[in-house]
C-alpha positions in Angstrom: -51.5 -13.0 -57.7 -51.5 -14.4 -54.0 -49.1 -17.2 -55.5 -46.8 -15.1 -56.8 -46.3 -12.6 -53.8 -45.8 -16.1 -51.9 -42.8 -17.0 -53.7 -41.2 -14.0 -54.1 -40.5 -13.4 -50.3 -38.4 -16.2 -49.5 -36.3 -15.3 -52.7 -36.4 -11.7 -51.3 -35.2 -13.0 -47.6 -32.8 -15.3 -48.4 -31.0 -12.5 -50.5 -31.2 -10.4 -47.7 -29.9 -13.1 -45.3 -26.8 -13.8 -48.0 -26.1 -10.0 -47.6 -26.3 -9.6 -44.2 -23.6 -12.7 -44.0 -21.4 -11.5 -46.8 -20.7 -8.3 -44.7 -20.6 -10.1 -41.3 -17.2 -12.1 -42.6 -15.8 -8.8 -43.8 -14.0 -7.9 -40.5 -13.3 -10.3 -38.1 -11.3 -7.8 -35.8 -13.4 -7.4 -32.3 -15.9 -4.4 -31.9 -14.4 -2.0 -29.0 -16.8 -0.2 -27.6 -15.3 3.2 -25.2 -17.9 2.9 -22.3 -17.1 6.8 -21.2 -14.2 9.3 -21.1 -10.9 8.4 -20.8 -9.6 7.9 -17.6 -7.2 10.9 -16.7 -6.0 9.4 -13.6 -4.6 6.2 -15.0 -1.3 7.2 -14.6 -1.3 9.4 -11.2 -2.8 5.3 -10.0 0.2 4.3 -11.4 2.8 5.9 -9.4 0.7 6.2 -6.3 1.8 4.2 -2.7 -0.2 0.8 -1.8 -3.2 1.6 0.5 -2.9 0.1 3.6 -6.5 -0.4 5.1 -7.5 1.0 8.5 -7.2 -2.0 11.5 -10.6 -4.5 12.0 -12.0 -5.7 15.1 -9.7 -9.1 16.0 -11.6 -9.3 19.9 -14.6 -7.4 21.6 -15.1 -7.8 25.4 -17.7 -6.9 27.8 -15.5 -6.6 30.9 -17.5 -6.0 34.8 -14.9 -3.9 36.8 -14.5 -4.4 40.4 -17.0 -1.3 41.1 -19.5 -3.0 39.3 -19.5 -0.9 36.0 -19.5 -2.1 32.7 -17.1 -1.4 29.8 -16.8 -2.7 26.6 -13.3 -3.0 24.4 -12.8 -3.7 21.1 -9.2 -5.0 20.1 -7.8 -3.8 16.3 -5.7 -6.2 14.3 -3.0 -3.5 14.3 -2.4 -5.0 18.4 -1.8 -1.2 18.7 -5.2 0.4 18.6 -8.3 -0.4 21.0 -11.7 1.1 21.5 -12.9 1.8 24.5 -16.7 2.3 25.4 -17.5 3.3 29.2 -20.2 3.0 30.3 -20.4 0.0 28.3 -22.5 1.6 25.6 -21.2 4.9 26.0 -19.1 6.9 23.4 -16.2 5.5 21.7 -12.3 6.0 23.3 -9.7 5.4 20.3 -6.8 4.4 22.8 -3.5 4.0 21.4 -0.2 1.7 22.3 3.4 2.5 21.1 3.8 -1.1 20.3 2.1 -4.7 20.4 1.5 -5.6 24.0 2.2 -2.6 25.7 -0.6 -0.8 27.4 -3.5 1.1 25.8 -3.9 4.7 26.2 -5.1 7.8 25.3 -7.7 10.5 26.4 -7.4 9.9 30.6 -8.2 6.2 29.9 -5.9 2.9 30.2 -6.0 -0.4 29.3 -3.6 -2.9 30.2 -3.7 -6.7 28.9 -5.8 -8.1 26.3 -8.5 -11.5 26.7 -10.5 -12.2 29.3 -8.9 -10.0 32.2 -7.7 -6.7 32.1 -6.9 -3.3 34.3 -8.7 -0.6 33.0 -9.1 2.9 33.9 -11.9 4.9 32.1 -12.2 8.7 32.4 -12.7 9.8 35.8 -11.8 7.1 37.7 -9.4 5.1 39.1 -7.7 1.6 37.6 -9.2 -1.6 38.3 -9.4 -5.1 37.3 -12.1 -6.1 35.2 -13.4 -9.2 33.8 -15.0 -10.6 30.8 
């Protein structure tokens, strides 16, 4: 009886196998899967404007002013925007210029020039040369 059960299970999985292939060639479009709803802002995304990305840090100084204090400014890649820190790790001062080059300002602070020298006048006090 062993012998017989021996042979009869490679007939039986090699039928199987012949079935399983036999159904496999049936369709040979490919298998899309949906992975989750359909998107219902496809075409809003479409139509909407290009997303221009906020300005990155081109230049960061640590600048000494002429009264001995420390401020720190970082330079945006816009040319129009710099931060201002002063004291040197004190909070941030978004200053603003109406175009490239021109001076830097915005809540009672200044910055004039960009690189290794500058003027600069942080809140409450007067303008003054510092240096990186």
């Amino acid at each position: 009886m062993g012998a017989v059960m021996h042979h009869r299970f490679p007939l039986l999985a090699a039928a199987s196998c012949a079935a399983l292939m036999s159904l496999a060639a049936c369709n040979r479009e490919p298998e899309v899967i949906n992975a989750g709803p359909p998107d219902t802002q496809a075409e809003a995304l479409k139509k909407a404007k290009p997303v221009t990305l906020p300005p990155s840090i081109t230049a960061s100084y640590t600048y000494r002013c002429k009264d001995n204090s420390l401020i720190k400014v970082d330079f945006m890649s816009d040319e129009k925007t710099a931060v201002m820190h002063a004291p040197k790790d004190g909070p941030a001062i978004v200053l603003n210029a109406p175009a490239a080059g021109e001076p830097y300002a915005g809540a009672d602070a200044l910055v004039t020039g960009k690189g290794k020298t500058i003027t600069a006048k942080a809140p409450g006090k007067g303008a003054q040369e510092c240096k990186a």
